[in-house]
C-alpha positions as CSV (number, residue, x, y, z in Angstrom):
1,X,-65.0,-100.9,-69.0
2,X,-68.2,-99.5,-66.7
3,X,-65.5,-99.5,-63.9
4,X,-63.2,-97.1,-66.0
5,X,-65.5,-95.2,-66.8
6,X,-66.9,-94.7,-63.3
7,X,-62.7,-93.6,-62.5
8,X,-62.9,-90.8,-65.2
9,X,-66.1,-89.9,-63.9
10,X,-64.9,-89.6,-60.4
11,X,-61.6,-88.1,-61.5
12,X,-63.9,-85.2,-63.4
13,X,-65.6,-84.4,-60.8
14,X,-62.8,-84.1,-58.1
15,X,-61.2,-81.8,-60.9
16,X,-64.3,-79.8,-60.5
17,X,-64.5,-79.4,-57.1
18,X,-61.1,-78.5,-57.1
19,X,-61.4,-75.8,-59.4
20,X,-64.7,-74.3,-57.8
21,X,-62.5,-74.0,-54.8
22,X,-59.2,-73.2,-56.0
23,X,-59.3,-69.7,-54.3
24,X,-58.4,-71.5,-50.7
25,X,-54.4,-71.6,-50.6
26,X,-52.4,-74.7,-50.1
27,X,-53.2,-76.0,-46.4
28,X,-56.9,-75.2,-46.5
29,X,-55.8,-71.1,-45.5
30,X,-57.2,-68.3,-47.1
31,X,-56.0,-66.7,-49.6
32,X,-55.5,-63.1,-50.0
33,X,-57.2,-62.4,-53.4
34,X,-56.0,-58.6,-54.1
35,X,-52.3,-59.8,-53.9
36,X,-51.1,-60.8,-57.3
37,X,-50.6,-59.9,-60.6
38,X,-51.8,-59.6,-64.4
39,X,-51.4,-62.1,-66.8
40,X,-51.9,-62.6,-70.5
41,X,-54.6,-64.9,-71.0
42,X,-55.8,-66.0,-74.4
43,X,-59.4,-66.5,-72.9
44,X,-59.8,-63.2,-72.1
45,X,-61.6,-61.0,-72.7
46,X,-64.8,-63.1,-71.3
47,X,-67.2,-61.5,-74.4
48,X,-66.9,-59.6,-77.3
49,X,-68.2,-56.2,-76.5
50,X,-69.8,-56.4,-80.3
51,X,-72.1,-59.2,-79.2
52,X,-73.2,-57.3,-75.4
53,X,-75.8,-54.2,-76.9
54,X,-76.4,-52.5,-74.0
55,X,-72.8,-51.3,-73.1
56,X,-72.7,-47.7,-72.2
57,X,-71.2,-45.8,-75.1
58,X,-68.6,-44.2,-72.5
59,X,-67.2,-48.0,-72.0
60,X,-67.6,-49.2,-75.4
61,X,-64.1,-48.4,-76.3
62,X,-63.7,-50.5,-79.4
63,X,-67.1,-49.2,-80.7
64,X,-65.3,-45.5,-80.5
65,X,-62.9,-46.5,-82.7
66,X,-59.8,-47.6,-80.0
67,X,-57.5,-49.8,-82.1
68,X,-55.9,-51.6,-79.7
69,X,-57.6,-54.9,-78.1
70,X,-54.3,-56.0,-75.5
71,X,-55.7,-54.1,-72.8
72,X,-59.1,-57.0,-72.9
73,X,-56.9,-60.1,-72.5
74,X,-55.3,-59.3,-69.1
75,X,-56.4,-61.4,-66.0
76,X,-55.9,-60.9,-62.4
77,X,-54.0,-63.7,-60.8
78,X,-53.7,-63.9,-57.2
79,X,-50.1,-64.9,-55.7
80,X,-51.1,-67.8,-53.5
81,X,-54.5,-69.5,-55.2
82,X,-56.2,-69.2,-58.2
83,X,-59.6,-67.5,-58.5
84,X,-62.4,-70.1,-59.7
85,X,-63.1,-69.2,-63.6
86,X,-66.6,-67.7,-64.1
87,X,-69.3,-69.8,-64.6
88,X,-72.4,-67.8,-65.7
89,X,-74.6,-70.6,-65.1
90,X,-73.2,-71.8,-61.9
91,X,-73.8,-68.1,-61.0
92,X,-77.3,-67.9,-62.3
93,X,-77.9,-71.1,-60.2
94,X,-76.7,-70.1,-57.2
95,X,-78.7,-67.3,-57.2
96,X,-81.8,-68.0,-58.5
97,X,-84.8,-66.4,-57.1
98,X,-82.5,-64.0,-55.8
99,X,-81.8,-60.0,-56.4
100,X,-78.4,-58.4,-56.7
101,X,-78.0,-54.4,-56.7
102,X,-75.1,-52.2,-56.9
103,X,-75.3,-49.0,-55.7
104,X,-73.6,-46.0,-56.4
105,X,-71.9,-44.3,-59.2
106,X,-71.2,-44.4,-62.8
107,X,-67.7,-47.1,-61.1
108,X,-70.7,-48.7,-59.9
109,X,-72.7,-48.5,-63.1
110,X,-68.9,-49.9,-65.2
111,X,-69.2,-52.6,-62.9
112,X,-73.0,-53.6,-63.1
113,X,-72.4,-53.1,-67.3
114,X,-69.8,-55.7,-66.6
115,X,-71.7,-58.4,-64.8
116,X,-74.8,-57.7,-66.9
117,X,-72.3,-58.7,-69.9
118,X,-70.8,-61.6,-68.5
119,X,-73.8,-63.2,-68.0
120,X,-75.5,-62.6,-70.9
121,X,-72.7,-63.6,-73.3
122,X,-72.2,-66.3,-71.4
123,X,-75.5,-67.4,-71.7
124,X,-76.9,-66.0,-74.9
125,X,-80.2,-68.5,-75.5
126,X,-81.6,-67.6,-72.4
127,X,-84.1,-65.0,-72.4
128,X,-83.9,-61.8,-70.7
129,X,-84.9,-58.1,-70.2
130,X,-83.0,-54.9,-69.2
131,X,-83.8,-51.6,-68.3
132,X,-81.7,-48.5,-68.2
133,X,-82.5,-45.0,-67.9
134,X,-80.4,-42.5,-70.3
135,X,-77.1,-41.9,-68.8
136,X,-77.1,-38.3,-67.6
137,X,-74.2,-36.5,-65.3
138,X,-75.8,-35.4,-62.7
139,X,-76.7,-36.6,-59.2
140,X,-80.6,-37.9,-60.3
141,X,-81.5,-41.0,-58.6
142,X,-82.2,-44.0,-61.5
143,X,-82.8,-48.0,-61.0
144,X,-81.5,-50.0,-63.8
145,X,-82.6,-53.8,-64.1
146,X,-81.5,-57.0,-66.2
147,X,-83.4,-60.2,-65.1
148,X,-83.2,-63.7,-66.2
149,X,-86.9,-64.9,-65.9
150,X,-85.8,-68.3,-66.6
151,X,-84.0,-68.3,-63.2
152,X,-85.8,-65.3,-62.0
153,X,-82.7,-63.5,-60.9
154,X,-82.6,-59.6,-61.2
155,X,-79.1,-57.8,-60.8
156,X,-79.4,-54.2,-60.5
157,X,-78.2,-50.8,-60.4
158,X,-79.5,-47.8,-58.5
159,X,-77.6,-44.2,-59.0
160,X,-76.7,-43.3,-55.9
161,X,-73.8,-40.6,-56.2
162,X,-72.6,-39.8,-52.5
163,X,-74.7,-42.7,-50.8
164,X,-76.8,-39.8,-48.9
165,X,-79.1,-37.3,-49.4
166,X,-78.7,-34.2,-51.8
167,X,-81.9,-31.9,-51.9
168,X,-82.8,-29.1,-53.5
169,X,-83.8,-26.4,-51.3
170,X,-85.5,-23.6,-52.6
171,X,-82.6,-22.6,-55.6
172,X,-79.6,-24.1,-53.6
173,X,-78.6,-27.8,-53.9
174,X,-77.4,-29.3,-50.1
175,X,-75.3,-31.9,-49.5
176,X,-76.9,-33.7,-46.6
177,X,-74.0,-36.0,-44.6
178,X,-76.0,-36.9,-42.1
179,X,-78.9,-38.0,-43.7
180,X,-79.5,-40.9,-45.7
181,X,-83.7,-41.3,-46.1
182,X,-84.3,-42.5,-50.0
183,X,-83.1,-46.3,-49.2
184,X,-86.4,-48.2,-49.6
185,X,-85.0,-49.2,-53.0
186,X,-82.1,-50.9,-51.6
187,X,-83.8,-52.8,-48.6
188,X,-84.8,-56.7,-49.1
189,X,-82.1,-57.5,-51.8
190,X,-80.2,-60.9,-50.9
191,X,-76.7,-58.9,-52.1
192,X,-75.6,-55.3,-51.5
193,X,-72.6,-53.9,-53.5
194,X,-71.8,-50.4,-52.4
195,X,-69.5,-47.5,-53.9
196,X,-68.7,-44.0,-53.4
197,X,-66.2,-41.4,-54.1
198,X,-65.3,-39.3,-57.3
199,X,-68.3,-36.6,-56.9
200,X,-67.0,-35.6,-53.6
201,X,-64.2,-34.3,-55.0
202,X,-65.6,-32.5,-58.2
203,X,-64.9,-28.5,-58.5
204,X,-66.0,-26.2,-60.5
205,X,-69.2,-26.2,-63.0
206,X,-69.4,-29.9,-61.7
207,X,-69.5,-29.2,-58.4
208,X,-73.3,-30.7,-57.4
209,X,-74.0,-28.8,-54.9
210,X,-74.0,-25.5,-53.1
211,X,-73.8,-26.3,-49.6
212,X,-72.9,-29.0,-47.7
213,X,-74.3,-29.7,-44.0
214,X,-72.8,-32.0,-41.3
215,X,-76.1,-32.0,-39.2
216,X,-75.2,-29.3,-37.0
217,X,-73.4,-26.8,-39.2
218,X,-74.0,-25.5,-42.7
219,X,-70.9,-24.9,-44.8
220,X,-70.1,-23.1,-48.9
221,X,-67.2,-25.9,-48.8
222,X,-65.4,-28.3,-46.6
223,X,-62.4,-30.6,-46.3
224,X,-63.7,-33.2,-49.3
225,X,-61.8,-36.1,-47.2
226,X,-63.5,-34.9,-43.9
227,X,-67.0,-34.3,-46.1
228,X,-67.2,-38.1,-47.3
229,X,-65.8,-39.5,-44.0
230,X,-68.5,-38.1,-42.7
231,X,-71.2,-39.6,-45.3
232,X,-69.3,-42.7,-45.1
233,X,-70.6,-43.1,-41.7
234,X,-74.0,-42.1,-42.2
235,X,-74.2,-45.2,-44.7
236,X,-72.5,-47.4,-41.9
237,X,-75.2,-46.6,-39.1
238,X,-77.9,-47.5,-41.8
239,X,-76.0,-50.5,-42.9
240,X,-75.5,-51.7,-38.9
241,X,-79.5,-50.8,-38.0
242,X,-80.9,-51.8,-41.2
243,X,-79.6,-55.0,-42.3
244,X,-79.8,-58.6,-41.6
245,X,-76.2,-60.5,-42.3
246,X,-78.0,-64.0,-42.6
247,X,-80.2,-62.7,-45.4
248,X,-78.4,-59.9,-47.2
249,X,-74.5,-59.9,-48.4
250,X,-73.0,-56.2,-48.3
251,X,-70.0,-55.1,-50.1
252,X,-67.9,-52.1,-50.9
253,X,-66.3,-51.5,-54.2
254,X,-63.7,-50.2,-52.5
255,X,-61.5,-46.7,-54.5
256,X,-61.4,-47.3,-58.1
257,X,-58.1,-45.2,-59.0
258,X,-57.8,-42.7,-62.1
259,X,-55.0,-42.7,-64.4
260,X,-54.8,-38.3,-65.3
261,X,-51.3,-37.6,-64.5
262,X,-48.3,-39.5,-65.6
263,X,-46.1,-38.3,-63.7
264,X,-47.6,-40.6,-60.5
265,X,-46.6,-43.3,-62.1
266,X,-42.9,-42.7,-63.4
267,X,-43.6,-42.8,-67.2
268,X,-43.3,-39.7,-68.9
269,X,-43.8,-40.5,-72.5
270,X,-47.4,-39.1,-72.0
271,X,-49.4,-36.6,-70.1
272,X,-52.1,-38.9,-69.1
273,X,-53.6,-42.7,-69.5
274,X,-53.4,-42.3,-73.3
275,X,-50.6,-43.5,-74.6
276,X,-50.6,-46.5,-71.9
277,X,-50.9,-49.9,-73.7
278,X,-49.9,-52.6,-71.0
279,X,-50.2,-52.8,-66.9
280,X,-47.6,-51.4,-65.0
281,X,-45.2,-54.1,-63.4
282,X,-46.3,-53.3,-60.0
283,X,-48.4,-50.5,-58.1
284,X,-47.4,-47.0,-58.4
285,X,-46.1,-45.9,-55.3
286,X,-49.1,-43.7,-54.2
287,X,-52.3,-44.0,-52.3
288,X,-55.7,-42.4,-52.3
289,X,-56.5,-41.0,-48.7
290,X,-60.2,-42.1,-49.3
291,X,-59.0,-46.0,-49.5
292,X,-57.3,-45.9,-45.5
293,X,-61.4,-43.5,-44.9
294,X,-63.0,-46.4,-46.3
295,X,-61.0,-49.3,-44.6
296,X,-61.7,-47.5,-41.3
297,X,-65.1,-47.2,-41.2
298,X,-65.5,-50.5,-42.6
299,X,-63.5,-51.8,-39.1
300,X,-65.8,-50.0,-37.0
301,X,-69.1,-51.6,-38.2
302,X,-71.1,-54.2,-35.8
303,X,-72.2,-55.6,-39.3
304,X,-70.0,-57.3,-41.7
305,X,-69.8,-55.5,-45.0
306,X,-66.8,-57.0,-47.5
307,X,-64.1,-54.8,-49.0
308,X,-63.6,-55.8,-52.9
309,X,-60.1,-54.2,-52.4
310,X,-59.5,-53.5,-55.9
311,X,-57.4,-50.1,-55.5
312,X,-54.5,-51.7,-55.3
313,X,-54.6,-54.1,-58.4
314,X,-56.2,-51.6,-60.2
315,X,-54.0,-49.2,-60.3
316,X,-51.7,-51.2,-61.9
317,X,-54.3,-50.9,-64.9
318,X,-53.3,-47.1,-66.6
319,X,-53.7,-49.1,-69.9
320,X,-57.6,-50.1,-70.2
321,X,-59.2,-46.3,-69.7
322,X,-61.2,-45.1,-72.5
323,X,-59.2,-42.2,-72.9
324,X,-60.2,-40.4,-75.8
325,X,-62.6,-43.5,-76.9
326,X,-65.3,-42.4,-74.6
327,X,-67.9,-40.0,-74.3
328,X,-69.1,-41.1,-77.8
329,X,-65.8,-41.3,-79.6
330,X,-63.0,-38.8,-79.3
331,X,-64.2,-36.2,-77.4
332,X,-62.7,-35.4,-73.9
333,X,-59.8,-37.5,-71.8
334,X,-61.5,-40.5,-69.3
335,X,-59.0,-41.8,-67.2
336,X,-61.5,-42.6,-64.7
337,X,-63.8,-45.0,-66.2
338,X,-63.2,-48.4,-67.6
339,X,-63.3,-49.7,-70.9
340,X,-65.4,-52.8,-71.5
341,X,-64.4,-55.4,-71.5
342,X,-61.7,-54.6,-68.9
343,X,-60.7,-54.6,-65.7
344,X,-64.4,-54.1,-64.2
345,X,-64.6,-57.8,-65.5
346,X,-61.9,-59.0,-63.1
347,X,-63.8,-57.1,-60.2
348,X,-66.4,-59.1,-60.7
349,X,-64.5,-62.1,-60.8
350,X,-63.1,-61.3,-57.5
351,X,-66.8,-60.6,-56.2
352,X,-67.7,-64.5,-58.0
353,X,-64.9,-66.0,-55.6
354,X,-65.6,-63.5,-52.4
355,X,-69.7,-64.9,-52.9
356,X,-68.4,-68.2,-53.0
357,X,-66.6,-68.2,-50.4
358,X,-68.2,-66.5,-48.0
């Protein structure tokens, strides 16, 4: 009887192993985890966004009245392995002692509201504490914090719009691309995630700044590709001088895609992400200039910094925008953000595996 037992422990734990490292494809090769496809899962979503309180109200679709849940119960699964299922404690575990940050913009703020979720559903007798600063839209710098003390892990969230500097000089707000000073915040943390990319393309009243200079040159305007190339590279020098690979993990979000114009993506029912209730069969066949910008001057780094390619994948995703059930219910079209739960849930996922793995 002992000796059975001691077989259906064994066998248990094999199974566990197995699973924590399911990501590897058959042969012991690595598997490419952005090449796949969505599936209905009846364990998704991972957490009721009723029982998370501290979701933005821009992502809290189902709180703005959205009636639909189909969009929460999609998972990404990758063609040739299987990504290792969450494990908020396995998570909280490896990391304890340890501090997390993502920097960026509100993508980057969807996707820290995500993780911040995850975890504490997941893990809802544990004590902890958050901090966040009122959501406002504009380019001011803010640090939000959730910790576990019981595991002392903090994993946090530093507004960072265009990853360099923007200062006000005398009336006139420059966009500085060659400078990149304010980054004390981000220095010492044992895991970088990076993102970048939808203010440098704002017009208009939203426009942030006045001018933008390249070092040399000061401009009204310029090329918006050319302008966050530019700044894209300014980050990468600071990454390469700055950081230590055996201490701190860095990645890039990589291009999370909007969903305004329906036309991109051959449906025509609608004008927009709105009326879009499941994922599109397979990409739309477009691409964002900004994801070959970011690719490149990922490849010419000395340091290794991580792409979480999820362009690609999510741009399959027209379905699980806010739409009209953001900004506070009904008031103005997001096909830009995410609804939580989502998709930013699967990004993080993806970033479980990639911190495994690597």
């Amino acid at each position: 009887m002992a000796s059975a037992f001691m077989a259906l422990l064994v066998l248990q734990l094999l199974q566990q192993v197995n699973a924590r490292h399911s990501y590897e494809a058959e042969g012991g090769s690595r598997c490419d985890l952005y090449e796949g496809r969505w599936v209905f899962d009846d364990l998704h979503p991972l957490y009721d966004s009723t029982h998370c309180p501290f979701i933005e109200n821009i992502f809290n679709c189902q709180k703005n009245g959205r009636p639909d849940k189909l969009y929460q119960q999609y998972r990404w699964q990758p063609s040739a392995c299987n990504l290792p299922r969450f494990s908020a404690e396995d998570f909280l575990q490896r990391f304890k002692d340890k501090r997390i940050m993502f920097i960026g913009d509100s993508l980057g703020l969807n996707q820290w509201q995500s993780l911040a979720c995850m975890l504490h559903t997941a893990m809802p007798h544990s004590e902890f504490t958050i901090e966040i600063p009122p959501l406002k839209y504009t380019t001011e710098r803010t640090l939000s914090t959730f910790t576990f003390p019981q595991y002392n892990v903090s994993v946090m969230f530093a507004r960072n719009v265009f990853l360099v500097d923007i200062e006000k000089e005398g009336s006139w707000q420059v966009l500085k691309l060659n400078s990149v000073q304010d980054t004390e915040v981000w220095e010492g943390m044992d895991v970088l995630i990076f993102n970048t990319w939808h203010w440098f393309i704002h017009t208009g009243n939203i426009q942030p700044w006045d001018f933008i200079q390249d070092g040399e040159n000061t401009y009204r305007d310029m090329n918006r590709y050319v302008a966050f190339e530019q700044a894209l590279e300014t980050w990468a020098r600071w990454v390469d001088k700055t950081i230590d690979p055996s201490k701190t993990k860095v990645f890039f979000q990589g291009i999370s895609p909007t969903h305004f114009n329906a036309s991109l993506w051959g449906f025509h029912e609608g004008k927009n992400c709105s009326r879009e209730m499941r994922p599109l069969p397979e990409p739309p066949r477009f691409s964002n200039p900004a994801e070959v910008i970011v690719e490149k001057v990922l490849q010419s780094m000395s340091k290794p910094v991580h792409l979480l390619n999820i362009t690609k994948l999510s741009q399959q995703r027209t379905d699980a925008h806010p739409s009209v059930y953001g900004y506070g219910a009904q008031n103005g079209m997001d096909c830009s953000h995410w609804c939580l739960a989502g998709v930013p849930d699967a990004w993080n996922e993806l970033l479980y595996a990639e911190l495994i793995r690597n």
